[in-house]
N, C-alpha and C positions, 0 to 999 in steps of 0.2 A: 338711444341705446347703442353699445358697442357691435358692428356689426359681427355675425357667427355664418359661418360656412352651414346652410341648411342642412346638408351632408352629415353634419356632425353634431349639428343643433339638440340640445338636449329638448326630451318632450316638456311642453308646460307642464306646467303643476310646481309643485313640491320640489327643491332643489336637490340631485342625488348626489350623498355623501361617499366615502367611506373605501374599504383597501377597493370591494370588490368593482367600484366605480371609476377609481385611479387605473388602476390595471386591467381592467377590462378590455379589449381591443378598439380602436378607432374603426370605426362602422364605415362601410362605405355603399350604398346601395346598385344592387345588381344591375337593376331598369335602368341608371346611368349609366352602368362600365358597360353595356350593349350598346346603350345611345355612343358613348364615345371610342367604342369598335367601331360600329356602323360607317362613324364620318372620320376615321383612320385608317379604316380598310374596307370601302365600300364593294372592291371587287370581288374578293374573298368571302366574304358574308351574305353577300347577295347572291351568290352562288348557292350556297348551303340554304339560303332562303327559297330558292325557286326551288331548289330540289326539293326542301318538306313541303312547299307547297305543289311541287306538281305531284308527290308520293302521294298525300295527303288527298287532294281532288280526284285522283284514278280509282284509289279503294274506297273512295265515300262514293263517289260516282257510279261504280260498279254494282258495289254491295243494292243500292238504292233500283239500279236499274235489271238487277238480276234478281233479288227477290222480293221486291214487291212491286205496289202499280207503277211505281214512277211518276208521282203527279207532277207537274211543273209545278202548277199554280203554290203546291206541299212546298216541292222544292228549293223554292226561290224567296222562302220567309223562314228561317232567314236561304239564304243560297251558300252553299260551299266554300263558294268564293267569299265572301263576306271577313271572314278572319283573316285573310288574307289582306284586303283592305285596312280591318281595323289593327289588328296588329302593326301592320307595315306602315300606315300613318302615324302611329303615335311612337314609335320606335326612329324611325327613319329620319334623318333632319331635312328640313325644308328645299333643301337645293336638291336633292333626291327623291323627292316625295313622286316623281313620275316613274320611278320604277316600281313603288306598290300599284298606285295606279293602274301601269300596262301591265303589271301581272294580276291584277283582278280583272283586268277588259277582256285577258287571254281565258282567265279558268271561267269567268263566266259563259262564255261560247262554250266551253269542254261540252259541258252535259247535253246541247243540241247537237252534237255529234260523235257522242262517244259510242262505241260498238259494241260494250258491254247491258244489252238489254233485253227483257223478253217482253216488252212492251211496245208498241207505237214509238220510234224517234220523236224529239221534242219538236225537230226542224222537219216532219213529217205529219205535224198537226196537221189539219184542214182548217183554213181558214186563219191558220197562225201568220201573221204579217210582223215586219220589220219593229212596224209604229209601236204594236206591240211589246214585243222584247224590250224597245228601245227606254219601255213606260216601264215595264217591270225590271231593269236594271236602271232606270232613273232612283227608284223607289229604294233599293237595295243599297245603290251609290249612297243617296242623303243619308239614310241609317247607318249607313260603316263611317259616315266622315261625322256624324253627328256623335258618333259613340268614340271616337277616336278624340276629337276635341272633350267630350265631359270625361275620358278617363284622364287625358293629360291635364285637365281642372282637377281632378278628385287628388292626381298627382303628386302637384303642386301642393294641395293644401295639407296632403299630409307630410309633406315632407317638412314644414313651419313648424309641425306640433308633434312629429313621432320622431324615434330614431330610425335609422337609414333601413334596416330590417324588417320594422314595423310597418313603414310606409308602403314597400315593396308589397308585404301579405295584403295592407290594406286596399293597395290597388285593385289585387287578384278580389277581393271583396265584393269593394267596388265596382268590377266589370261584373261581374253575376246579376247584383240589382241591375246597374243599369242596361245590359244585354238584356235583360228582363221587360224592362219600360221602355224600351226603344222597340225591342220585339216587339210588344203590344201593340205601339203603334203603327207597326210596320206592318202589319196585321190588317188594323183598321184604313190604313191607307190601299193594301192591294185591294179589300175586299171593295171600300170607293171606286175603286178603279174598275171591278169586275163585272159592276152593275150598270156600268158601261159600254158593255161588249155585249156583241151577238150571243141569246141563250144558250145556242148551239155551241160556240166557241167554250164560252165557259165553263159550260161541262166539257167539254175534250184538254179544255187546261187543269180541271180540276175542282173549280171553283163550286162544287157540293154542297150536300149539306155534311159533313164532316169535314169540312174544312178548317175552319173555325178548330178545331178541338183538335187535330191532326198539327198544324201549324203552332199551336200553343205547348202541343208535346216536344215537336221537335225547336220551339224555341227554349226550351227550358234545358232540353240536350246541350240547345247552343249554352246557355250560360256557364255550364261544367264545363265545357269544351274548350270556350275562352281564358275560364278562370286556369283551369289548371293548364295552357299554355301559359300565360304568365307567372303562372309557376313554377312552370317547369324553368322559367328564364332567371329565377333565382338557385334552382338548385340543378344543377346543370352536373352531370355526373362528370368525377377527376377520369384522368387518364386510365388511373389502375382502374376503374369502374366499369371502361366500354365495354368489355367483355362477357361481364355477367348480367349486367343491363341486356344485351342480344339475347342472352340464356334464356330470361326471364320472359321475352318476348317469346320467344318459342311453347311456353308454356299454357300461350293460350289457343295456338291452333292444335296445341296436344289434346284442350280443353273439346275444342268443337269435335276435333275423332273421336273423343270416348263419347263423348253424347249423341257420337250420329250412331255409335252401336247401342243406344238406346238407356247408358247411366245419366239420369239426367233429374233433375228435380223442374225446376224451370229454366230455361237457357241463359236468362239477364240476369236473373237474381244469381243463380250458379258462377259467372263471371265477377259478378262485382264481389262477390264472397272470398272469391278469390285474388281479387284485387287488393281487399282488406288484410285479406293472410297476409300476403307479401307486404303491403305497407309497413305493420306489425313486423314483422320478423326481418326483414332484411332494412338495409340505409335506405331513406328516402329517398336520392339520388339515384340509387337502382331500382328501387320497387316505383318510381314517380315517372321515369320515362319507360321501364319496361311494363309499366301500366298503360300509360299512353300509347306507345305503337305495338302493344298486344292488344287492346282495346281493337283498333284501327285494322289490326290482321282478322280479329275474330270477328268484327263487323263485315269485313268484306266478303268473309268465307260462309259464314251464317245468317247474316241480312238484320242481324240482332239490334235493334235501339233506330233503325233505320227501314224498315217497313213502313210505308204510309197508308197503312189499312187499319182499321180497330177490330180485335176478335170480335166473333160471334159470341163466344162465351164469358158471358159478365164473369165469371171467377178469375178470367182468364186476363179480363180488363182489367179486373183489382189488381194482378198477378203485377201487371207490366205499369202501373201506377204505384206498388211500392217496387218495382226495380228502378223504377227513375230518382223516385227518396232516396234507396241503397245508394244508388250513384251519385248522387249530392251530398250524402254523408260522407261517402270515402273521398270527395275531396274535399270537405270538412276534415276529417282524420289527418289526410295530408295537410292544411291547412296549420294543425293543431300542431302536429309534430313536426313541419318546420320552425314555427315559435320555438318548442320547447329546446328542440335540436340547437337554436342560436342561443338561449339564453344558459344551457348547460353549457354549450361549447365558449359563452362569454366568463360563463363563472371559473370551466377550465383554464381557461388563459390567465384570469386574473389570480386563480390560486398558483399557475406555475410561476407567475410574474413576481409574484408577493415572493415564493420561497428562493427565488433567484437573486430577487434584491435584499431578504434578509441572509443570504448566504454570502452575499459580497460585502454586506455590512458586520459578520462577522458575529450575528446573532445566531446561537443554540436554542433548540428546543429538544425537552425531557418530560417524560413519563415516568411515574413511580407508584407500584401498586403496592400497598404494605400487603394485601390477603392473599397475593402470588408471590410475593418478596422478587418482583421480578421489575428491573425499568427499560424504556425505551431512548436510544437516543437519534438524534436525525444525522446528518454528513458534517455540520459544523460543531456540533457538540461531541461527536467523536474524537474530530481532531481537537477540538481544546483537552480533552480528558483522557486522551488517545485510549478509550474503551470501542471495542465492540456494537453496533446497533441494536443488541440487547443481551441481557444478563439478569445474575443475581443481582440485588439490590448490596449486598458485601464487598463484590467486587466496586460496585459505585463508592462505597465510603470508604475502603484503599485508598482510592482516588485521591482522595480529599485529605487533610489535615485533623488530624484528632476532633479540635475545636469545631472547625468548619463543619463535617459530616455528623457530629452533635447538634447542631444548631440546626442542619436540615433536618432532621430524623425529628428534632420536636414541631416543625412546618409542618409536618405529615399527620403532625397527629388531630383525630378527630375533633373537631369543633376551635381549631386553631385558625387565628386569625392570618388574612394574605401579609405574608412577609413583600416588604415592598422593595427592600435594597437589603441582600444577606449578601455578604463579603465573603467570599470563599477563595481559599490560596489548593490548587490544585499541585500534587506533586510532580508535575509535568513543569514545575514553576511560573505557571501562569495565574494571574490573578483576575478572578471572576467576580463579575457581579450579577445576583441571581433572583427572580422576582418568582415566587412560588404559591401557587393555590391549588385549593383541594375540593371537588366537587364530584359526587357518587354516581359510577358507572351505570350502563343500561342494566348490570348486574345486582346492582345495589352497593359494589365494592367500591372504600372508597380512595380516590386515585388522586394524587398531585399531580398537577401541569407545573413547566415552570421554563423560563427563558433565561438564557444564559448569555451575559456580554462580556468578552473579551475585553478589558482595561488595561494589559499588561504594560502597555506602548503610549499610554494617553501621556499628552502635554502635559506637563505642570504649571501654575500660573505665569511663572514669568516668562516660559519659553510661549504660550498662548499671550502673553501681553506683547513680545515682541514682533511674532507674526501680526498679530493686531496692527501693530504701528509700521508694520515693513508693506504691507497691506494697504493700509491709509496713504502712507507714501506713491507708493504704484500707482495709485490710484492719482492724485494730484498730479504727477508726472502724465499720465495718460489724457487727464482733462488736457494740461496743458499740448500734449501733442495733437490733440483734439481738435485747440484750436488754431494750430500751426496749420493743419489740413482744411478747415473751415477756413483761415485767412488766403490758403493756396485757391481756393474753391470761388472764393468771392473775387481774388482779385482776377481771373482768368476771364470769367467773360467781362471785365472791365477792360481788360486789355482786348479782345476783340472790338470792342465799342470803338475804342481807339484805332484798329485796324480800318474797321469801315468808315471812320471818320477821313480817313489818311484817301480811303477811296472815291470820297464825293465827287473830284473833278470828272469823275465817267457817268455823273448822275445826270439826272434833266432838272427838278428841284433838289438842288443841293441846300440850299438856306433851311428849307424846313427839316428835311432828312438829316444834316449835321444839326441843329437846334437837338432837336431828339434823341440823336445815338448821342450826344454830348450830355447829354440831359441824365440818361442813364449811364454811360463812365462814372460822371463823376457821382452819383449816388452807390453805386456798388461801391467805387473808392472809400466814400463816406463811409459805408456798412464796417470798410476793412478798417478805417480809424477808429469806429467803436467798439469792433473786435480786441482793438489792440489794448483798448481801455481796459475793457473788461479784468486785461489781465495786469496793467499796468496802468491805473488811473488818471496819474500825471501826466500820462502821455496825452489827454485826452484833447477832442479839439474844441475851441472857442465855437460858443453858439452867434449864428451867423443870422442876422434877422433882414429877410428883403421884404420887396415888396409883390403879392404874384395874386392872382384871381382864380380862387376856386373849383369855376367851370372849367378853365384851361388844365389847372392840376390834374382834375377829374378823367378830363378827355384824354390827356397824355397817359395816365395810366391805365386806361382803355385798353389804348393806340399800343403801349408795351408790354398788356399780356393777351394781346390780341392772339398770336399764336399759343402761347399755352393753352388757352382759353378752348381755342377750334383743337388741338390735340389731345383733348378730356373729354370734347363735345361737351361745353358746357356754356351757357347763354350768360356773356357776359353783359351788363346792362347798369346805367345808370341812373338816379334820383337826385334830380337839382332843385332844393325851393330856393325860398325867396333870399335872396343873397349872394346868391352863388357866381352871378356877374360883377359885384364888386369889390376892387382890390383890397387886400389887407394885407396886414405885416405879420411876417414870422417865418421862422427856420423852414426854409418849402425842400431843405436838401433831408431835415430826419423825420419832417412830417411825410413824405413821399417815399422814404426811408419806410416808416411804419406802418403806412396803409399797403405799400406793394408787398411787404411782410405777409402780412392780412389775408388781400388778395389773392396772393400766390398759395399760400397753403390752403386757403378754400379749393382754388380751382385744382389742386396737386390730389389734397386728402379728404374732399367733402363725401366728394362718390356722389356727387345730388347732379341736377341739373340745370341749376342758375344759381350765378352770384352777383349779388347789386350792391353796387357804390352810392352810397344817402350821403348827402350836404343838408342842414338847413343851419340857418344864425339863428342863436339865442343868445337870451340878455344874459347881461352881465351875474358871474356869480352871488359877486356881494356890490353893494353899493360903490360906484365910484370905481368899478375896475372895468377894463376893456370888456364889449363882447366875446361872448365866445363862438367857437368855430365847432360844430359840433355834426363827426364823421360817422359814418356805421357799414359795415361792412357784413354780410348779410348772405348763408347760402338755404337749402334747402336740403342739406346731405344728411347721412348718418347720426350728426352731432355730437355732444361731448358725453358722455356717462357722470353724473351726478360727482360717483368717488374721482372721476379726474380734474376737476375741475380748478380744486385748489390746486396742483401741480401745472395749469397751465405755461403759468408764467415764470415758473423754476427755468434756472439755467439747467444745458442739458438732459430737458427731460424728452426724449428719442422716445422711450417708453417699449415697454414688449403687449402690455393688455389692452392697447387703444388704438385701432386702427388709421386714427389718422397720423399717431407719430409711426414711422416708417423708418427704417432702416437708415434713408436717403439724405435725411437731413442732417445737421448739425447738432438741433432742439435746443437753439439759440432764435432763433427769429420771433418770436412773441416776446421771450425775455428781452431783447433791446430793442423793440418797437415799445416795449412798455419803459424800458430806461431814458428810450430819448424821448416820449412825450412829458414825463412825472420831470425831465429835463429841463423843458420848457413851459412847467408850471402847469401841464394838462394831468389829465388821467386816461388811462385805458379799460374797461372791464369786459368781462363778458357777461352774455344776456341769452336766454332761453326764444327766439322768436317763436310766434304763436303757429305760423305755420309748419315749424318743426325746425330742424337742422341749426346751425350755429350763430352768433351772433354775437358782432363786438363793436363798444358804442365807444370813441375816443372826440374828448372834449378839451380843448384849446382857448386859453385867452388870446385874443390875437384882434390887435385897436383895427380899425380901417385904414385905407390910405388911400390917395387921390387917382393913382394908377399904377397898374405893377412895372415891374422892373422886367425889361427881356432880355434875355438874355445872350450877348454877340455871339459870333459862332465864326471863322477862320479856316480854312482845310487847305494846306499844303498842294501844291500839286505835284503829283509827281506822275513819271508816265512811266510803265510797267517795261520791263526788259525780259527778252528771251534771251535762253541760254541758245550753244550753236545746235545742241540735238535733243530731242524728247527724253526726259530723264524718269525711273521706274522710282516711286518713291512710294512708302508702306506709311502711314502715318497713325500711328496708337497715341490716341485719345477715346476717354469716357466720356466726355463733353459735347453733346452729339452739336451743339450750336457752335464750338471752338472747333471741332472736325468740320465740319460745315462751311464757316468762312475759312478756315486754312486751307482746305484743299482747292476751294473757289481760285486763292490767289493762287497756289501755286501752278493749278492749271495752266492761269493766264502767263505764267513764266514756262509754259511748256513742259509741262512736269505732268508725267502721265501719276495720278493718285489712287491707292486702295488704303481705305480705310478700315482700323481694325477696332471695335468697341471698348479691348481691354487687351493686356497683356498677352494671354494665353492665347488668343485671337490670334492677335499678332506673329505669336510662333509658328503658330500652324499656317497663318497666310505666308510667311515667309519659309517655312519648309517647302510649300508647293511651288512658289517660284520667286527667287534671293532679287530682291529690288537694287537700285543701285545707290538706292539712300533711305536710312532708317529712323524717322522723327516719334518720339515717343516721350509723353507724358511721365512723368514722377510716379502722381498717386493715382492708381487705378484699380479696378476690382478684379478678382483673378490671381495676377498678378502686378509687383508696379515694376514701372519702369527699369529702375537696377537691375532688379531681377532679369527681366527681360533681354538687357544687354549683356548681365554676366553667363545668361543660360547660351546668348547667339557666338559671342564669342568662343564659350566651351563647345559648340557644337562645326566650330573653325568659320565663323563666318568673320570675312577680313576686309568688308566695306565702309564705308565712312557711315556714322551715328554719329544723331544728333538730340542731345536731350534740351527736353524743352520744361523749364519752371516757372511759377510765377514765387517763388520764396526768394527775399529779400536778402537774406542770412545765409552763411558759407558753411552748412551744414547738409543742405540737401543739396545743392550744387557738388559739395565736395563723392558724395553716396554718387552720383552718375559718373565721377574721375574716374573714383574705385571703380566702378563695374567693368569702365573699355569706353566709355563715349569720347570718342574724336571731338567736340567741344558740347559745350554747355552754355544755351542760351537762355535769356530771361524773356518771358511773356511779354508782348508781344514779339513772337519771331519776327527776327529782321530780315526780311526775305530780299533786301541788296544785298546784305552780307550772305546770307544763302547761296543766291546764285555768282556772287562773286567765288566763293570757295566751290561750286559745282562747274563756275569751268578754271579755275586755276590752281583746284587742287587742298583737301582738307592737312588739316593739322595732323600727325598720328598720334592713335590712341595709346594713352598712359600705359605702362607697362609695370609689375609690379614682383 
């Protein structure tokens, strides 16, 4: 299946159609754009992080120590700190992950020493030891890291099956159960723990018989607590918001003074009540955090939801068992009315998007009620009719032509069927074409709709049959320049091959190193003659039959996408049966041709993690013909999508809906791996492998023969020259392997080198500091080369430029004259002639 950005992934199910689906906004979820704050600006936000977290720990800690007992044992299931933890691990990226960490190490010590308490200090127990603490923040650590890994699981999974919005609530979901079930056991594990300890201690930590029920209360606190933190990290109040977000906050210690003058019904239910108001009546994003830190103020000031005692008074019990429901409900509420908040504000977007693009399209919409004689018209039907946005219905058939405003006036009429194309000539001289239905108001009245298209401007056939064919034109012209860039692209690292060929004498095995880089020149060369085919047939070259062995093929092309290969991280690997040691006959320059094809786009566009090279021999097709040589090329990525599959082998097919065709290529390489096999009487197809990802089976008649042919190999020697002084040279190429060996050698000729990826690179590295020689590429991204040299020039730069091509033809050669380049060389740079002109002086630039 074609890979989809999870982000943006539609939910399974049912395929969504229709306006409100197209124009809907592209979703992007919150819990990510924090994650990729966090690790863009870890100092910043971590800042803002210890601050809520140490606000957060001082008033829970307070509230806890100032009006009630202050148990530990209550305390510490879950412990304060705890969301600090899980929050900050599942948030935080992994190379950071010690900064949640040390700020849970820190808030968890807070509470044994905080000074807000009217109970016994915790580091004041009797009998309280280290081993201690050390057991009951062991217990607290597993539960934050345990709830932290299953939220970033529950995450993930929804992120495959919901939209990005959806996921997010589901999260908040999410962490409530499982805050829930980890609580539990984190329950079960302290109390393990406590039936370990001196009776004595026990009780002075807490460990009661209310314990159990005290701990169960306040982990159910925690679940709301977490949930609607996560919450709150989707709906994060705008700027214009911070202001009455504070307001709102203050509303609640206004809460606890009227109640301490004795208006009060019950204190917990009385807040959450109030909570609810505000959700209802103002923007969630206000009523959602000035619920959270008015929650937090009127806890700390009242002791409310944070008392670790059970009344004496069972009514009293009921009382504070549905204030905790209350409190699970209103973030339920919140919960609800985020949803609805996204899916109204998705269907807003999508209706403003809809009336934007049928306003540029030049489409009117009308209303006409015959029982008011009154119509409506929108901003584009205005101006077609140049009326008013609304009126009499008289004034409308003014408008119009005798005929025409006859013809609509009986559309209107009851039980008339939808006019589908009514031709109306407005006296504005415009001519309309108008589609009109009638369907009874919430009133009963009954009312025509109807859309209005502007045709006044439309083509006529012959002037649409011309565009047509000027069109078609363009278009063949573009293929062809297409492949003028495709044959610039092939032939460049062919001429580097050549370059490092020319370098062998500084090698230690030069014989095998020249074998190989010679091996590949002349197969990219090869690729450039069947380029050239393509477009000119005749030109094409004779098939060349030797003699070569399988295994060796195999391993060579290994050996040559051995770096692509580690630059993808992807395991390249091979499969030799029986046969594969002995030689045979056949074209080894376009069957090496069509497998490194093969190869390379696996390992470029699989996205998987292994690609395998298969050999085995099989018999002969039909009786009396050579065996065959039967190859398979094999990854475990992505794969093809069923509808692409017949377009594989199309020329040009780049593609926009398939992620392995890419921008990057040509969307020639399958098509003449498939023309030079079917060339030499093979076949290529593609195959579904059972372990998933792509597969391509290419089958070969090809006799045997007694031993292959190797091939000689020759390298020059030449010894490298320096110039008399270190020369500053800027070198724009997109070719990161032609940038690569060229600045290697010019190094060696004492050429200090900066390399720019593209054009516009190039400008900018050269505005910061004017090199003393400027080598740049043709076709590049950004910018190409002309360009380049016509913008340094206009900017007065009056240094020697030097354009570099591998085009054939005096056409792109002539485009670097015109720009100002001081000369124009062809692929491979001749770097004696180089450094001959850097010390005796370039040519000057053409002047025009």
């Amino acid at each position: 299946m074609p890979y989809q950005d999870p982000q943006t992934a539609p939910a399974a199910g049912k395929p969504e159609t229709g306006e409100a689906y197209v124009f809907r906004d592209f979703e992007r979820s919150r819990i990510l754009a924090i994650r990729r704050a966090l690790a863009d600006d870890p100092a910043l936000y971590t800042f803002w992080f210890l601050a809520v977290v140490a606000i957060w720990t001082v008033l829970m800690s307070a509230a806890a120590g100032l009006h009630g007992q202050n148990l530990l044992a209550v305390n510490v299931t879950p412990h304060v700190a705890q969301y600090t933890l899980i929050l900050g691990i599942f948030f935080y990226p992994r190379r950071l992950a010690w900064v949640p960490l040390l700020a849970y190490g820190s808030v968890f010590l807070y509470p044994f020493y905080q000074p807000f308490t009217n109970s016994t200090p915790w580091n004041d127990i009797h009998g309280l030891t280290w081993t201690v603490v050390a057991m009951l923040f062991a217990i607290s650590l597993g539960a934050g890291l345990v709830l932290s890994w299953c939220y970033d699981l529950s995450f993930r999974a929804a992120r495959l099956r919901m939209r990005a919005h959806s996921a997010d609530l589901f999260l908040c979901f999410a962490s409530f159960v499982f805050f829930a079930v980890i609580g539990a056991i984190q329950i079960s594990l302290s109390l393990r723990y406590a039936a370990t300890l001196d009776p004595a201690l026990r009780a002075a930590l807490g460990f009661g018989p209310d314990y159990v029920e005290l701990s169960v209360i306040r982990m159910l606190r925690g679940c709301v607590v977490v949930a609607a933190f996560l919450l709150a990290a989707l709906e994060f109040p705008r700027r214009n918001q911070i202001l009455p977000t504070f307001a709102v906050m203050l509303l609640f210690p206004l809460m606890a003074a009227v109640q301490a003058r004795g208006y009060v019904l019950y204190p917990m239910i009385d807040v959450v009540v109030l909570g609810m108001v505000l959700v209802i009546a103002l923007p969630l994003r206000v009523a959602l955090f000035g619920c959270i830190g008015g929650f937090a103020i009127y806890a700390a000031l009242t002791g409310a939801f944070l008392r670790d005692m059970l009344p004496a008074d069972p009514h009293e019990v009921l009382l504070e068992r549905y204030s905790l429901m209350a409190l699970t409900m209103l973030l339920l509420g919140m919960a609800v009315k985020s949803h609805t908040d996204n899916l109204i504000s998705q269907k807003d977007a999508a209706i403003r998007k809809l009336d934007r693009a049928r306003d540029f399209a030049g489409v009117g919409l009308f209303a006409l009620n015959r029982a008011t004689g009154r119509f409506r018209l929108d901003d584009a039907a205005q101006r077609m009719l140049s009326l008013p946005a609304e009126g009499p219905i008289d004034d409308l058939r003014d408008a119009l032509s005798v005929d025409d405003a006859a013809a609509l006036m009986r559309g209107m009429m009851p039980g008339a069927a939808p006019s589908r194309d009514l031709v109306m000539h407005a006296t504005t001289g415009r001519v309309l074409h108008s589609f009109l239905w009638t369907e009874p108001s919430p009133a009963g009245d009954p009312v025509s709709f109807g859309i209005l298209l502007d045709v006044t401007e439309s083509e006529n056939r012959e002037t649409r049959l011309k565009e047509t064919l000027e069109e078609l034109s363009n278009r063949q012209e573009r293929q062809r320049q297409l492949f003028s860039i495709v044959s610039h692209e092939l032939r460049t690292p062919a001429s580097v091959m050549s370059i490092l060929i020319d370098d062998l004498p500084d090698t230690d095995d030069r014989t095998r190193l020249h074998r190989q880089m010679r091996e590949a020149a002349d197969q990219l060369l090869s690729v450039l003659g069947d380029m050239r085919q393509t477009v000119n047939p005749e030109k094409n070259l004779p098939v060349k039959r030797v003699s070569y062995v399988p295994a060796e093929l195999a391993e060579s092309l290994r050996n040559a996408l051995s770096l692509t290969a580690r630059d993808h991280d992807i395991s390249l690997s091979l499969s030799l049966g029986a046969g594969a040691a002995k030689p045979r006959v056949g074209d080894v320059m376009r069957l090496r041709q069509a497998l490194s094809n093969l190869m390379r786009n696996a390992l470029i566009h699989s996205k998987g993690t292994q690609v395998r090279l298969s050999f085995s021999a099989q018999p002969p097709m039909v009786a009396g013909a050579p065996p065959v040589s039967q190859w398979q090329v094999e990854d475990d990525g992505i794969g093809i999508a069923a509808d692409q599959v017949d377009r594989l082998f199309l020329p040009f097919e780049r593609g926009t809906d398939d992620p392995r065709r890419l921008p990057d290529g040509s969307g020639l390489g399958l098509y003449i791996a498939r023309q030079s096999i079917e060339m030499l009487g093979g076949t290529l197809q593609f195959y579904q492998p059972q372990r998933g990802g792509a597969g391509y089976v290419l089958r070969l008649p090809e006799p045997l023969a007694e031993a292959a042919q190797e091939p000689s190999a020759t390298a020059p020697a030449t010894a490298p020259l320096a110039p008399d002084h270190v020369w500053s040279v800027v070198l724009a190429e997109d070719n990161a392997l032609v940038a690569d060996v060229t600045k290697a050698r010019l190094e060696r000729l004492h050429a200090k080198v900066r390399v720019a990826p593209d054009g516009r690179a190039a400008l900018e590295m050269i505005a910061e500091r004017q090199p003393d020689l400027v080598i740049t590429d043709l076709f590049m991204p950004e910018l190409d080369g002309d360009d380049l040299i016509r913008r340094l020039r206009q900017q007065g730069y009056t240094r020697p430029i030097i354009g570099l091509t591998a085009a054939v033809v005096g056409e792109e050669m002539n485009r670097f004259h015109a720009a100002g380049a001081n000369i124009v060389m062809q692929k491979p740079l001749d770097f004696a002639e180089v450094l001959r002109m850097m010390r005796e002086g370039f040519p000057d630039a053409p002047t025009f």
